[in-house]
FITI-643619 format. One line per field, with one value per residue: residue number from 1; x, y, z of N, C-alpha, C in turn; residue in three letters. Coordinates in nm, 2 decimals, decimal comma. Layout:
<recs>
baro <- NUM/...
nX <- X/...
nY <- Y/...
nZ <- Z/...
caX <- X/...
caY <- Y/...
caZ <- Z/...
cX <- X/...
cY <- Y/...
cZ <- Z/...
gulo <- ALA/...
</recs>
This chain:
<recs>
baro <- 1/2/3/4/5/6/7/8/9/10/11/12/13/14/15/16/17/18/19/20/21/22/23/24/25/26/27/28/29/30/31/32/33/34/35/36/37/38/39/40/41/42/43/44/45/46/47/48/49/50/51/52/53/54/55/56/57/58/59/60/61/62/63/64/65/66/67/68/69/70/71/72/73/74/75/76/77/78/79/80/81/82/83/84/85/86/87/88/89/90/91/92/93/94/95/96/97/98/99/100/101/102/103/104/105/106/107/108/109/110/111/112/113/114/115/116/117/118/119/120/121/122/123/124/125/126/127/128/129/130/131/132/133/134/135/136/137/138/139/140/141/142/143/144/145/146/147/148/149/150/151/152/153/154/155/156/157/158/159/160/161/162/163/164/165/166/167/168/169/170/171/172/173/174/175/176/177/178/179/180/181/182/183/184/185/186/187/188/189/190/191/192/193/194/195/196/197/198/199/200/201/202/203/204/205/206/207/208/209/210/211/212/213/214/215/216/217/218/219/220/221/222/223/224/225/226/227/228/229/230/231/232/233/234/235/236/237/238/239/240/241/242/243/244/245/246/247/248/249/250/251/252/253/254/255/256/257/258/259/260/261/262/263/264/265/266/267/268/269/270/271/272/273/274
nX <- -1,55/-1,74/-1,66/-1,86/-1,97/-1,79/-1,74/-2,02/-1,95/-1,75/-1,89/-2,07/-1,95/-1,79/-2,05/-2,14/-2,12/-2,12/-1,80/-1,48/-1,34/-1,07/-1,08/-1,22/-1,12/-0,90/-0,96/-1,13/-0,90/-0,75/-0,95/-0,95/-0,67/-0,68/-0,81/-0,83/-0,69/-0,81/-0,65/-0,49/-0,59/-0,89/-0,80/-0,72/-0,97/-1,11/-0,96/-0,96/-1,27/-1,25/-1,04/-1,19/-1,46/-1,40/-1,27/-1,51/-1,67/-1,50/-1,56/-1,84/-1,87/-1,76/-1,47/-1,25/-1,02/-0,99/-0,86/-0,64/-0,44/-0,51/-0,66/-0,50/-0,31/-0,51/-0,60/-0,33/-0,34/-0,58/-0,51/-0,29/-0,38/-0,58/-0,40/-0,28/-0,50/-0,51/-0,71/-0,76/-0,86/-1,02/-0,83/-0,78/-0,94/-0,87/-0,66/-0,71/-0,84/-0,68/-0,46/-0,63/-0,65/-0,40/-0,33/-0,52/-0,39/-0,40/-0,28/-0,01/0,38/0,50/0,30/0,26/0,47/0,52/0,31/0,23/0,44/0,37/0,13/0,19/0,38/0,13/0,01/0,18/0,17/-0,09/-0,26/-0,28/-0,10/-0,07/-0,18/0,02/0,24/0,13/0,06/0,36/0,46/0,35/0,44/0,69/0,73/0,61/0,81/1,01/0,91/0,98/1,19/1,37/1,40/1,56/1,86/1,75/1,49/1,55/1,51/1,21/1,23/1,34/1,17/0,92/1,06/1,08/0,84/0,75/0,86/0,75/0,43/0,10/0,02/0,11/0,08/-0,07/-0,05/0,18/0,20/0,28/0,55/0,74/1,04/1,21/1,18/1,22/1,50/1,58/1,53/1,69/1,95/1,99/2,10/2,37/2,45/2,49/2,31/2,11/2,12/2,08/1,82/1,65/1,71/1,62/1,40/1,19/1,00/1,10/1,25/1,18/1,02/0,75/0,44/0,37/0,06/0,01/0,03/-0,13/-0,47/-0,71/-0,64/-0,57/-0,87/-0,96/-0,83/-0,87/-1,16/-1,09/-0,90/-1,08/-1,25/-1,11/-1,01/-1,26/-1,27/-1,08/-1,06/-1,10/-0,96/-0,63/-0,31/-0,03/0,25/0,31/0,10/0,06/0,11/-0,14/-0,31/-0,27/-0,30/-0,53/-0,62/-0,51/-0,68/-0,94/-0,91/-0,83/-1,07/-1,28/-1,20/-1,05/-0,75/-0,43/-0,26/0,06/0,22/0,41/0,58/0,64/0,70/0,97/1,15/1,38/1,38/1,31/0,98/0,74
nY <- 1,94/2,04/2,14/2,12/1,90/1,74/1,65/1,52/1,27/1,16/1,14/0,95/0,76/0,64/0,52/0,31/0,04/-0,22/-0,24/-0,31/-0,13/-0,06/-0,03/0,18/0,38/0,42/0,45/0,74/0,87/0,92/0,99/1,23/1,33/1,41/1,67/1,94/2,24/2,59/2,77/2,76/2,77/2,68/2,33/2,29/2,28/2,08/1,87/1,92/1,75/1,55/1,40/1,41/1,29/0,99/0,93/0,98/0,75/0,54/0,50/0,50/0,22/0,13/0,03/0,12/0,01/-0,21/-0,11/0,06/0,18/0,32/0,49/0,64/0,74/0,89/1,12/1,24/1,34/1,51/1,72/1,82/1,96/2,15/2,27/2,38/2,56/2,74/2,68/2,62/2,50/2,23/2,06/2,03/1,80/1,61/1,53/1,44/1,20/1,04/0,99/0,83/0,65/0,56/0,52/0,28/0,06/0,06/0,12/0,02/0,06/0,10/0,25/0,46/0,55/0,68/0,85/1,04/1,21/1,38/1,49/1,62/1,80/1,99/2,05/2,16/2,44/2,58/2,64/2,52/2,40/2,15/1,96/1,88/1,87/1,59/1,43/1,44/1,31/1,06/0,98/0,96/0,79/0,53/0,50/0,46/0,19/0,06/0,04/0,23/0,47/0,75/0,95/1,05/1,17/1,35/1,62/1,61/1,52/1,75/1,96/1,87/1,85/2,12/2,22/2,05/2,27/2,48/2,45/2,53/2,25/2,02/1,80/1,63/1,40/1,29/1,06/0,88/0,98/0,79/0,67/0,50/0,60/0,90/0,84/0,74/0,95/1,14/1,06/1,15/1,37/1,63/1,70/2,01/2,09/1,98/2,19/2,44/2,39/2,40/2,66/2,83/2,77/2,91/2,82/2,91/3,22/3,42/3,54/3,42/3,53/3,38/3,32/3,19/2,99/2,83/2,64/2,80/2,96/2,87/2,73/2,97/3,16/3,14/3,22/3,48/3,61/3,55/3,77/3,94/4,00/4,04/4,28/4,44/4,40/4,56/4,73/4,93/4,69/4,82/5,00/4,97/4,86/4,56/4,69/4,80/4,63/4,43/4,59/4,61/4,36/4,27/4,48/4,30/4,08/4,18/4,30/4,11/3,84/3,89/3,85/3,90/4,02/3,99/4,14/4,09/4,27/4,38/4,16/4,10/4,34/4,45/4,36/4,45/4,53/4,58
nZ <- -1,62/-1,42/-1,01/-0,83/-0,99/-0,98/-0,70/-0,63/-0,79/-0,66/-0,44/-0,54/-0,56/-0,33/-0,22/-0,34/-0,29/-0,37/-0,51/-0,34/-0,04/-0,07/-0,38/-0,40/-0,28/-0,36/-0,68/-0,59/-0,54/-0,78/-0,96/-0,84/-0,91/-1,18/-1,20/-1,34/-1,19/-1,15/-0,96/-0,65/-0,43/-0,50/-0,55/-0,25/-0,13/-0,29/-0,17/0,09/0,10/-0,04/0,14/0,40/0,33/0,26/0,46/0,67/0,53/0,58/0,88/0,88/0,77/0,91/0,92/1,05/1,22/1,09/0,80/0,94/0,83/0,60/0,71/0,88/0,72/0,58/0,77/0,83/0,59/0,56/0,79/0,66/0,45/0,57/0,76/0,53/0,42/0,61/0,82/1,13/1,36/1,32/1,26/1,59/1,64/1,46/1,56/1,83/1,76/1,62/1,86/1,98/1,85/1,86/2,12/2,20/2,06/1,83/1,61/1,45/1,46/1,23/1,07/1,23/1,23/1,03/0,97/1,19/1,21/1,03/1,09/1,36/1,25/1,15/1,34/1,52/1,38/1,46/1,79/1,97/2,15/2,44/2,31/2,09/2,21/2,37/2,09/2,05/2,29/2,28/2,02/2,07/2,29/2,14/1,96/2,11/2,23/2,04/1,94/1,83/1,87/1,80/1,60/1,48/1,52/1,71/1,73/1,75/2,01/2,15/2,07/2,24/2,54/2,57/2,54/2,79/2,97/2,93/2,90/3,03/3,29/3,21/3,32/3,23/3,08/3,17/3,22/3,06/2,99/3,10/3,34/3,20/2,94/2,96/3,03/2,83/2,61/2,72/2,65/2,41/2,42/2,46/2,81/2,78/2,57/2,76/2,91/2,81/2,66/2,91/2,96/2,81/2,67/2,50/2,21/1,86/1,74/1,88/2,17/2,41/2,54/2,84/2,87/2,68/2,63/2,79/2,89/2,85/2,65/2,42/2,40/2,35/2,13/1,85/1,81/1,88/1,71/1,51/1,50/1,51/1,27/1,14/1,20/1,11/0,83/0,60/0,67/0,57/0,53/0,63/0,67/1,06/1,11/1,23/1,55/1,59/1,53/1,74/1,96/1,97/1,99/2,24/2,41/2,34/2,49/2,74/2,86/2,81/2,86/3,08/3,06/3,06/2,85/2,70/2,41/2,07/2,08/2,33/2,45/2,34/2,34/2,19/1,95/1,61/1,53/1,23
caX <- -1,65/-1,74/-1,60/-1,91/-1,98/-1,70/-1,79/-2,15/-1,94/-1,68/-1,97/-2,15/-1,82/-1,83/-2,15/-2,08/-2,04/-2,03/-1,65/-1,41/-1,36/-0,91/-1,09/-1,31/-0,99/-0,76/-1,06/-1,14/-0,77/-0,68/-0,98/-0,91/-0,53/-0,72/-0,91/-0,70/-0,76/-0,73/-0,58/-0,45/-0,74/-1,00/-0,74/-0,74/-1,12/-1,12/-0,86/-1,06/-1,35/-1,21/-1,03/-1,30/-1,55/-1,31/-1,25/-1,64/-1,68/-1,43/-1,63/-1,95/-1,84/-1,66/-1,36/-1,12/-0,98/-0,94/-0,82/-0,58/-0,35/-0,56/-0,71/-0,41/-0,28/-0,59/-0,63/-0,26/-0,34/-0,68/-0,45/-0,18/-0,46/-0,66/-0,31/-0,27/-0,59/-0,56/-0,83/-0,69/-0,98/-1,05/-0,70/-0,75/-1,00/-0,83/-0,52/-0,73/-0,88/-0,53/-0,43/-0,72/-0,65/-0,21/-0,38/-0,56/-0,26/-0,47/-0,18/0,17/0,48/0,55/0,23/0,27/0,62/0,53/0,20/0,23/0,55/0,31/0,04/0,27/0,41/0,03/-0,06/0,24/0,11/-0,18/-0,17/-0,29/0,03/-0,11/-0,23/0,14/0,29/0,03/0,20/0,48/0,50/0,29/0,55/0,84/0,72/0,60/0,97/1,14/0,90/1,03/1,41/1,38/1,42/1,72/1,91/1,60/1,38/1,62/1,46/1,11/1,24/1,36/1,04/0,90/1,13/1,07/0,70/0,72/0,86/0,61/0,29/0,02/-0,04/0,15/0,08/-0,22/0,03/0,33/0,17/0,38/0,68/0,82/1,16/1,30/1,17/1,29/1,63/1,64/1,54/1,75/2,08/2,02/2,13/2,47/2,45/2,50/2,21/2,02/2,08/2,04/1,67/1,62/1,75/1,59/1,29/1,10/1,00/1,15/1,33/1,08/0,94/0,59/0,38/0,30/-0,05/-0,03/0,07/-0,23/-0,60/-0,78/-0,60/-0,70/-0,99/-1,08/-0,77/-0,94/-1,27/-1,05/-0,84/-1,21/-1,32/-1,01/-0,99/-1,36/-1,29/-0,97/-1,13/-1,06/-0,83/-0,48/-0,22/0,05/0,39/0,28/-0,02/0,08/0,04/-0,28/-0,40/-0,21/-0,39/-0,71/-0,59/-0,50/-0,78/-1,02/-0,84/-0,86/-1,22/-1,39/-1,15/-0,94/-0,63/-0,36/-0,17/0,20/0,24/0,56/0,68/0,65/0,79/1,07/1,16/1,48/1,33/1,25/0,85/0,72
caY <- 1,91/2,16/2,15/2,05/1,78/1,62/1,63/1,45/1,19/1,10/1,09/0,85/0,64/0,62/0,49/0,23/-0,05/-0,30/-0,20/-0,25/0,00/0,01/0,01/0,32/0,53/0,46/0,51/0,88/0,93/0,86/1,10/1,37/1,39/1,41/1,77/2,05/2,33/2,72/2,83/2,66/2,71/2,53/2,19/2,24/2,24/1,92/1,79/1,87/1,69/1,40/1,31/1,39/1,19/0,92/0,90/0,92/0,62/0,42/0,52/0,45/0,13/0,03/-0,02/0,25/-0,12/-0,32/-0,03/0,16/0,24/0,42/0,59/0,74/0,85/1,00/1,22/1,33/1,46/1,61/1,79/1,92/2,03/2,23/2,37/2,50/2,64/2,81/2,65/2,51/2,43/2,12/1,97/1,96/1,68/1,52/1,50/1,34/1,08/0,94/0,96/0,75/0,52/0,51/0,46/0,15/0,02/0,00/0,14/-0,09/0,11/0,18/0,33/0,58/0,64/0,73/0,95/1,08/1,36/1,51/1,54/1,72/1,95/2,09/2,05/2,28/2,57/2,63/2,76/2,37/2,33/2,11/1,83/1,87/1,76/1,42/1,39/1,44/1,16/0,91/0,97/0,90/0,65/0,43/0,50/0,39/0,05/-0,01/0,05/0,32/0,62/0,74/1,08/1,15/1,19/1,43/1,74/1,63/1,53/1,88/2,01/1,81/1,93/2,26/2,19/2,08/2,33/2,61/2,46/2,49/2,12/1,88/1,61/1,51/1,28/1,22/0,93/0,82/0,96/0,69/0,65/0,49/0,69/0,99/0,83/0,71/1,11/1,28/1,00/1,17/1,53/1,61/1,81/2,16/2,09/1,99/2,29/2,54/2,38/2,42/2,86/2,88/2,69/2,91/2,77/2,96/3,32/3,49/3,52/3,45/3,59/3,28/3,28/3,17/2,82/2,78/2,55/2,92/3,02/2,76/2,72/3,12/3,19/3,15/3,33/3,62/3,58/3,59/3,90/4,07/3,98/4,10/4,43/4,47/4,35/4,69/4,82/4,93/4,68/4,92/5,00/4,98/4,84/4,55/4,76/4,86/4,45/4,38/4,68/4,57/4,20/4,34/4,50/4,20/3,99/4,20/4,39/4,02/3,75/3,92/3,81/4,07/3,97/4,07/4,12/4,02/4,33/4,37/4,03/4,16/4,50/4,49/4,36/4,56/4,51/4,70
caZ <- -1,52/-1,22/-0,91/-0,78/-1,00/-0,89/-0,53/-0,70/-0,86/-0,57/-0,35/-0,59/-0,58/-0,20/-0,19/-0,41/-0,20/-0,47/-0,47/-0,18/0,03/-0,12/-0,49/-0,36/-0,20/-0,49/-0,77/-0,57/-0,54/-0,92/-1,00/-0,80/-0,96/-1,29/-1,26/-1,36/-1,11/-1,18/-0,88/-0,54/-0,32/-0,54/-0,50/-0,13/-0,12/-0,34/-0,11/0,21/0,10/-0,02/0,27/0,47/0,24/0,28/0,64/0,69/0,41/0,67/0,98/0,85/0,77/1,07/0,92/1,06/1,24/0,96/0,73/0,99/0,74/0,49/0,79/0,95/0,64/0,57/0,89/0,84/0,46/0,59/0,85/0,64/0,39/0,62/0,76/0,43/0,40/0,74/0,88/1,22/1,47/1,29/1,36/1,69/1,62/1,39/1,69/1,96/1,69/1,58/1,98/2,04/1,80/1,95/2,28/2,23/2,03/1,68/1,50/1,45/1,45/1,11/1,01/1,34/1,21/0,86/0,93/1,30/1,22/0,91/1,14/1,47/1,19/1,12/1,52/1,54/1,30/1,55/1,92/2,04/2,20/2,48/2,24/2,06/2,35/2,39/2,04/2,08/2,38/2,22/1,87/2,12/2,37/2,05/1,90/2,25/2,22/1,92/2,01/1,72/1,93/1,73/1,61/1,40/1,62/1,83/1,72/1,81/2,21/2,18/2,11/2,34/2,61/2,57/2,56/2,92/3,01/2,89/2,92/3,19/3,38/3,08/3,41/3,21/2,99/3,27/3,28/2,87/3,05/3,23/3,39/3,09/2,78/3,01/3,03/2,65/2,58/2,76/2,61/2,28/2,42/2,56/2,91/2,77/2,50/2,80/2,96/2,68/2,63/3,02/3,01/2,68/2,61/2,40/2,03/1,77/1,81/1,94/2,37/2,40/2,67/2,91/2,90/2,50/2,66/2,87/2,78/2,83/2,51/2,30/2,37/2,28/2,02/1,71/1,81/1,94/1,58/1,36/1,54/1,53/1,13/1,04/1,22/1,02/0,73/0,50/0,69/0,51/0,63/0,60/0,86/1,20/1,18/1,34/1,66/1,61/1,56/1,87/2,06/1,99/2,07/2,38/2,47/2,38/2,59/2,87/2,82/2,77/2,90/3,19/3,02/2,99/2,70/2,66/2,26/2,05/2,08/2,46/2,53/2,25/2,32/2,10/1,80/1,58/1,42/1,15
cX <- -1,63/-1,71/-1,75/-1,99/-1,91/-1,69/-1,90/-2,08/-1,84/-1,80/-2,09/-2,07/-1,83/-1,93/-2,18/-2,03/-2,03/-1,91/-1,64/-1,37/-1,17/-1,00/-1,15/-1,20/-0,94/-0,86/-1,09/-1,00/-0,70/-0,81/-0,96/-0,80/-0,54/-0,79/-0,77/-0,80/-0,68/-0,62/-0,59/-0,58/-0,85/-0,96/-0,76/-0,89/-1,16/-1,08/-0,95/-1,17/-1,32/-1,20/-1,16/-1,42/-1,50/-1,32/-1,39/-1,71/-1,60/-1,49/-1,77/-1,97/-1,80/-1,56/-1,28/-1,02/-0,88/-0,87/-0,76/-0,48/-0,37/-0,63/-0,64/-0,37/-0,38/-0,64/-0,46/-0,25/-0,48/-0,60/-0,38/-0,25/-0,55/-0,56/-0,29/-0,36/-0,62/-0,65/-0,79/-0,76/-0,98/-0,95/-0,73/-0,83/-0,96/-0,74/-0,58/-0,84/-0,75/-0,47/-0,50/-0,69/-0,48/-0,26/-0,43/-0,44/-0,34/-0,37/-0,05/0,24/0,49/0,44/0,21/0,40/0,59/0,40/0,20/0,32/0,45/0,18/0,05/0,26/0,28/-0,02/0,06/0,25/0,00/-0,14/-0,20/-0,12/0,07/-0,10/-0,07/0,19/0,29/0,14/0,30/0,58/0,44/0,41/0,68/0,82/0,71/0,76/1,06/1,08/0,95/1,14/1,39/1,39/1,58/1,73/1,76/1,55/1,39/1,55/1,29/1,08/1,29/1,27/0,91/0,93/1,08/0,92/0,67/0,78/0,76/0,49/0,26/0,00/-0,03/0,12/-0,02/-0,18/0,15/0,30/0,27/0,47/0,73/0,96/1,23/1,26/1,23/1,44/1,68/1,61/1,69/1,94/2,09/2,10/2,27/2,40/2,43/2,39/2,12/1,99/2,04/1,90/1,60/1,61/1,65/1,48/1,20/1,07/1,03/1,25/1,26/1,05/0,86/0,55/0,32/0,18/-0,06/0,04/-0,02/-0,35/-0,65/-0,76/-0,59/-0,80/-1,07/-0,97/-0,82/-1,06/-1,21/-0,97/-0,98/-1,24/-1,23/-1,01/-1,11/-1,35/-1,19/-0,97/-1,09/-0,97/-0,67/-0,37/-0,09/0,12/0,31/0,17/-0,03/0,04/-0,07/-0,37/-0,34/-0,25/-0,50/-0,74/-0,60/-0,64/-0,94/-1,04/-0,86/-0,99/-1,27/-1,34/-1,07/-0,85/-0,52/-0,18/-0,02/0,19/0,36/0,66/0,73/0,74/0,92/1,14/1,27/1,48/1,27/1,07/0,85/0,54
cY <- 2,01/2,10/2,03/1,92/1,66/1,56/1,50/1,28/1,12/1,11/0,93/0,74/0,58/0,57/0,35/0,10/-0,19/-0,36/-0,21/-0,15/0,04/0,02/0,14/0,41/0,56/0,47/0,69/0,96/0,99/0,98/1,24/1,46/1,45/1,56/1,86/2,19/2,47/2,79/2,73/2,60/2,65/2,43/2,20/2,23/2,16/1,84/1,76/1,79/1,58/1,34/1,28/1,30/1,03/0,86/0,87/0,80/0,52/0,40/0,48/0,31/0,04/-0,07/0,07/0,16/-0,14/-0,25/0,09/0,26/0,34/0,52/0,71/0,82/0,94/1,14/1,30/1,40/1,55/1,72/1,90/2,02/2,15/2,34/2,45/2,59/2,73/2,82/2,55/2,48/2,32/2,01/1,92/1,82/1,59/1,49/1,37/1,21/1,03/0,93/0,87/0,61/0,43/0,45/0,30/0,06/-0,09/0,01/0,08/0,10/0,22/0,25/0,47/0,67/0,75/0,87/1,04/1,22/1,44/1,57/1,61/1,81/2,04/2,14/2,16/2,41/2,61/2,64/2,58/2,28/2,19/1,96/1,77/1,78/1,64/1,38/1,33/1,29/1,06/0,85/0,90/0,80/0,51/0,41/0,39/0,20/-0,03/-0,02/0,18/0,48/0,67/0,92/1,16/1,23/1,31/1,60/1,73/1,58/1,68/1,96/1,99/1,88/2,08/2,30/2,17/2,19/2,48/2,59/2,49/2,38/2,07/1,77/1,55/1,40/1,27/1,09/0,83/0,89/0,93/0,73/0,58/0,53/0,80/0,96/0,80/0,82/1,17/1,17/1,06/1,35/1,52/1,71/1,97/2,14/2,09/2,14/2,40/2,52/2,44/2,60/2,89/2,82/2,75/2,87/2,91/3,10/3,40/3,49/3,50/3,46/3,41/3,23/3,19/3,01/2,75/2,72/2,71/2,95/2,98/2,76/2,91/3,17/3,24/3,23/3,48/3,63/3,66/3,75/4,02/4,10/4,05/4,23/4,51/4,47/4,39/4,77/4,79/4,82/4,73/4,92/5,01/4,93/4,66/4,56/4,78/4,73/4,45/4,46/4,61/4,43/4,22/4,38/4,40/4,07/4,03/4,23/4,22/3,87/3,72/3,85/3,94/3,98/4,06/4,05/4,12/4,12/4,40/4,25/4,07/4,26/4,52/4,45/4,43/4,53/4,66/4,67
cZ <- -1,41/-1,09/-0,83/-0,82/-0,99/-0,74/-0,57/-0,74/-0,72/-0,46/-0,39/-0,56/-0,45/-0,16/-0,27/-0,37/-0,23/-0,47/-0,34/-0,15/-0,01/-0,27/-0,50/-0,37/-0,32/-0,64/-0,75/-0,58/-0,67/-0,97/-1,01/-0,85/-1,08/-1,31/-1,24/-1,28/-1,18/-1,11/-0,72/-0,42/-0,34/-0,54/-0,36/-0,09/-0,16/-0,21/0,00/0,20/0,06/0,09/0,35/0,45/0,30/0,39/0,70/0,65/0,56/0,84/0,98/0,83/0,86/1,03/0,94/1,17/1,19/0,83/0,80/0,92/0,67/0,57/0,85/0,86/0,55/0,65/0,90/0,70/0,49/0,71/0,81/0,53/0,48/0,72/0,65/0,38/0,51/0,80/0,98/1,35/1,45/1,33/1,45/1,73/1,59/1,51/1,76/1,85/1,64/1,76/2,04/1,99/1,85/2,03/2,30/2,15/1,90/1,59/1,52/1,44/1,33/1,06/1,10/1,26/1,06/0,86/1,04/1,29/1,12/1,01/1,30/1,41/1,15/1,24/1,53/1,51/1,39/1,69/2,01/2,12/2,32/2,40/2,15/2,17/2,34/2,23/2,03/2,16/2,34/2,10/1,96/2,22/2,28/1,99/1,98/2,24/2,11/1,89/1,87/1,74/1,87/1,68/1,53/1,44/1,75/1,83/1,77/1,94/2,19/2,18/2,19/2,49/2,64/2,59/2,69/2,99/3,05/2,87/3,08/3,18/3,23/3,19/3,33/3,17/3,03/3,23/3,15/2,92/3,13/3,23/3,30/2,98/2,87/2,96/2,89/2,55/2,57/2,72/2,44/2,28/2,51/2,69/2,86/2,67/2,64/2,89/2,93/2,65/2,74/3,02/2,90/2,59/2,47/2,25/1,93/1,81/1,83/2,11/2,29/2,53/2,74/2,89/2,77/2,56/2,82/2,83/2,78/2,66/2,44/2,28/2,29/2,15/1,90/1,71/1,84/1,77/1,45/1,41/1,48/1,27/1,06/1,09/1,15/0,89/0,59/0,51/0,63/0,58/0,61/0,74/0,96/1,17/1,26/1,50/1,70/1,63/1,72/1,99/2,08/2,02/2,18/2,51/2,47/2,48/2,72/2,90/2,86/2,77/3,06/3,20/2,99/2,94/2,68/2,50/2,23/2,06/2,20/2,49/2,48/2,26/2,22/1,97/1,74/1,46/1,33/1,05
gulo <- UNK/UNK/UNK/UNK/UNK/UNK/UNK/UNK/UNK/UNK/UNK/UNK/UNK/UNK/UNK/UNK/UNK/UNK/UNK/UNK/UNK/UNK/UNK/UNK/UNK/UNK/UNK/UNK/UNK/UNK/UNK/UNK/UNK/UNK/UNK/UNK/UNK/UNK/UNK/UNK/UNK/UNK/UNK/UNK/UNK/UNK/UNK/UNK/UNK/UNK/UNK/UNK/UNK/UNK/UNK/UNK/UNK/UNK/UNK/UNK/UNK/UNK/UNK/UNK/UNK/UNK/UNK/UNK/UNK/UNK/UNK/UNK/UNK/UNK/UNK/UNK/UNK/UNK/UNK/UNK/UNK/UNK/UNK/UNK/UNK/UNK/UNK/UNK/UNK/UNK/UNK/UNK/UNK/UNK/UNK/UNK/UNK/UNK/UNK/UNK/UNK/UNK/UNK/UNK/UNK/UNK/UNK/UNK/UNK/UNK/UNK/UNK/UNK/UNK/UNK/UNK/UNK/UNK/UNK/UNK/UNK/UNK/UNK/UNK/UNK/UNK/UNK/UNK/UNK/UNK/UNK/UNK/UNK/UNK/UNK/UNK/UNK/UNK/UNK/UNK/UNK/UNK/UNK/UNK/UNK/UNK/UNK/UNK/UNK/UNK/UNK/UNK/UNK/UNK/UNK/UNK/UNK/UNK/UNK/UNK/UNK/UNK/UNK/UNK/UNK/UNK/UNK/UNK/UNK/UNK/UNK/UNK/UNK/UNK/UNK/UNK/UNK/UNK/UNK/UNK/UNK/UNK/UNK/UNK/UNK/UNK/UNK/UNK/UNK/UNK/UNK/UNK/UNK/UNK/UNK/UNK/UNK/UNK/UNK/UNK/UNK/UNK/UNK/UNK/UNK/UNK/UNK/UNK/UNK/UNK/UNK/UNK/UNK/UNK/UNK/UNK/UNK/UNK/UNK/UNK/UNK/UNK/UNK/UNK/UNK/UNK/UNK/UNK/UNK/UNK/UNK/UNK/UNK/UNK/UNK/UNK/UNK/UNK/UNK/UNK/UNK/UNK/UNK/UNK/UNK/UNK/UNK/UNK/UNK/UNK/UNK/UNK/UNK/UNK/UNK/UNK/UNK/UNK/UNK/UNK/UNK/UNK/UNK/UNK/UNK/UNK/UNK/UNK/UNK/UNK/UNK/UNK/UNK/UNK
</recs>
């Protein structure tokens, strides 16, 4: 069967309202596992439209409530699928719809615990570092209500941490770090961790130029990203070139943003690119 008559057929299924809306998911689910694909990117183009089919099915319905479960973990496999398709605009939608639903306190515990880290780790692959954060403090304030703030979890108050430190204006969501999630944080780090996070905040082993932890640079990333990609398009990528993306980053940023962009190997000087 073609690609797209399986779209045809899980859209018929979905519509189908005969069936409950768990015989629907786990009927599209149990199909989907069933087509033998050629190569990886025609599965993640299934994948994306399932979920997405899916999650619309539960929304149209007005059960994304009554069916929080199948919802959440639907918005963190449409997340990690569209990370792997390197398609990461959409995320940040998916973020503030599972934050919306933390906020009003639709989602219990354990289904935050089990879907909420897969759907950071894709929010972390894009430059949305801002909404990480929110995250971040919702994943650990919900932890602390639940006494479950524990060693696990110690690597994502570390990223956290370091998160306040390097954004522009995280006050949006001071307001989820109270005086005792602070204090049931910062009991999972000895002193010299906390100060090692404090000298040395930045994520991974790299600098990054300040501005790349501001809303400006979200909000235009990805349009400055497509441009730069279709003018590169043919071009050899061969030693140094690099450089030459990172010039012309450079100069769009400044030319048509009035941002002046330090690149990795300005903030770096002793690393060696190639």
């Amino acid at each position: 069967m073609e690609l797209d008559n399986y779209k045809a057929t899980f859209e018929s299924i979905v519509s189908d309202t005969s069936k409950g809306i768990e015989e629907r998911i786990e009927e599209i689910l149990s199909l989907k596992e069933e087509i033998e694909f050629s190569e990886e990117r025609e599965e993640l183009v299934v994948d994306e439209f399932c979920y997405s089919l899916l999650i619309q099915m539960l929304i149209n319905e007005n059960a994304t409530l009554s069916n929080i479960e199948d919802l959440m973990h639907l918005y963190s496999l449409l997340a990690e699928t569209l990370d792997e398709e390197g398609n990461y605009p959409p995320i940040k939608d998916i973020a503030h719809e599972v934050i919306e639903m933390i906020r009003i306190n639709a989602a219990p515990w354990d289904i935050i615990k089990e879907t909420l880290p897969e759907l950071i780790d894709a929010v972390n692959d894009t430059v949305y570092h801002h909404i990480s954060y929110n995250l971040h403090l919702w994943l650990l304030k919900k932890a602390f209500e639940a006494n479950d703030l524990n060693e696990d979890l110690k690597g994502r108050a570390r990223h956290l941490l370091k998160l306040r430190i390097l954004l522009e204006r995280p006050d949006r969501h001071e307001y989820l770090l109270d005086k005792p999630l602070q204090e049931a944080i910062a009991r999972l780090f000895t002193p010299d961790e906390l100060v090692k996070i404090i000298l040395h905040p930045q994520l991974g082993h790299l600098r990054q130029d300040p501005v790349e932890f501001t809303y400006i640079w979200e909000d235009i990333y990805y349009d400055v990203e497509k441009r730069l990609d279709e003018r590169f398009a043919n071009a050899p990528r061969q030693m140094g070139f690099c450089f030459l993306y990172w010039n012309a980053k450079r100069e769009i940023l400044k030319n048509e943003y009035g941002i002046d962009w330090k690149s990795p190997s300005q903030m770096n000087p002793r690393v060696k690119f190639d």
